[in-house]
N, C-alpha and C positions, 0 to 999 in steps of 0.2 A: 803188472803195474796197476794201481788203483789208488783213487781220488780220497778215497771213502774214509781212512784215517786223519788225515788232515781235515777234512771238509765234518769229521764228528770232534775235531781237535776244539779248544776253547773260541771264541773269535780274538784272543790277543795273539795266539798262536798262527792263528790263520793271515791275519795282520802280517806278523811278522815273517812268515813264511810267501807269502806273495807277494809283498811291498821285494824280497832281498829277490824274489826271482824274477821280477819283471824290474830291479835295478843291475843282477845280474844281466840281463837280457841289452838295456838301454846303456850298460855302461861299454861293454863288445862294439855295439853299435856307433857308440864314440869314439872310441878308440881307431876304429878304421872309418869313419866319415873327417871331412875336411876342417884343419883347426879355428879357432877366429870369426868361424859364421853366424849368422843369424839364429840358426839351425843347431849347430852346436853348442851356443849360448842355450838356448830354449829348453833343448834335450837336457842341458847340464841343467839347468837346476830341476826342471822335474826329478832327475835321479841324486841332486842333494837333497829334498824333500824326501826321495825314497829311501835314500840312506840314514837320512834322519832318523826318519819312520821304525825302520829297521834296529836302526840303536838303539833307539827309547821304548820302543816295544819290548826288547828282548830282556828287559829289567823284570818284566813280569811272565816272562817265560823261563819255570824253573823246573828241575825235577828230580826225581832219583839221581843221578847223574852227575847233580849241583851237590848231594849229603856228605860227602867228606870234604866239603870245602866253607859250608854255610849253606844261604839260600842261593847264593850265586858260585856257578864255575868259574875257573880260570878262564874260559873263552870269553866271560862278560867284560874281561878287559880289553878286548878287539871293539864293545861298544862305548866305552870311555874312548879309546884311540878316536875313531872313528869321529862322536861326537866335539874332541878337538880340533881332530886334526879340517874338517869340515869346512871352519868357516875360517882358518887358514890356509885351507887352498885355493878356494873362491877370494880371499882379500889377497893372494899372490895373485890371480887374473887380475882379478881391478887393479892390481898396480904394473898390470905388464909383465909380474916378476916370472914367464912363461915356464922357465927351468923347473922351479919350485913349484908350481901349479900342476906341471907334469909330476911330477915324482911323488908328490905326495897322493894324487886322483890316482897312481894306479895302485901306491899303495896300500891305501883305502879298500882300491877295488880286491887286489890282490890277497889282502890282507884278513878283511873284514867279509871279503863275500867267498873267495873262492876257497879260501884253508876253512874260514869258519862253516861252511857252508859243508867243505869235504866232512866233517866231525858231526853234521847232522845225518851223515850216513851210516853212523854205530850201531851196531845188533842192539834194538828195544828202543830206538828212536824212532820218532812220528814218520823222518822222511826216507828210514829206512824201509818201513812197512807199506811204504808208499810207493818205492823204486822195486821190493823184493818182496813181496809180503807178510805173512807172521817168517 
């Protein structure tokens, strides 16, 4: 395992690759810390900014990969979800609507970090060379 492909990767790639892993990382941490607190309000939006980050960065993260589809793949539709789905999960907390707040954050999380994330691990992708090397 090594650093060194991401870290010669562009900086929007770098961007988007360590904003999703330390939202990976903060959103686990929410999920099993206590709902309603100070602390979990706090944590939540740093990791809506991260996921923000994450979405809108990945607009200019394209590659081989994206060429039978355009300049973007099919996975760039996890950051349209995502960027919807966002600031209707957070206006489900501010209204209490806690069911919906739930369901759609792990969506998000599930959805947008941990499948899209699984597919950044394809033979001749950045964080494959990263986890398994050439």
């Amino acid at each position: 395992m090594s650093l060194a492909p991401l870290l010669n990767a562009p900086w929007i790639v770098q961007l988007h690759a360590f904003a999703a892993m330390a939202a990976l990382v903060l959103g686990a941490v929410q999920f099993a810390a206590p709902k309603g607190t100070l602390p979990h309000r706090t944590v939540g939006w740093i990791w809506v900014g991260l996921m923000a980050t994450v979405a809108t960065a990945s607009f200019w993260v394209h590659g081989r990969h994206a060429a039978p589809f355009g300049l973007w793949s099919p996975i760039h539709y996890l950051s349209i979800f995502s960027l919807v789905m966002l600031p209707l999960a957070v206006w489900a907390a501010h209204r209490h609507q806690v069911r919906s707040h739930k369901i759609r954050m792990i969506s998000i999380y599930v959805g947008a970090l941990v499948i899209a994330g699984l597919f950044t691990f394809v033979p001749g992708r950045i964080m494959h060379q990263v986890a398994f090397g050439n």
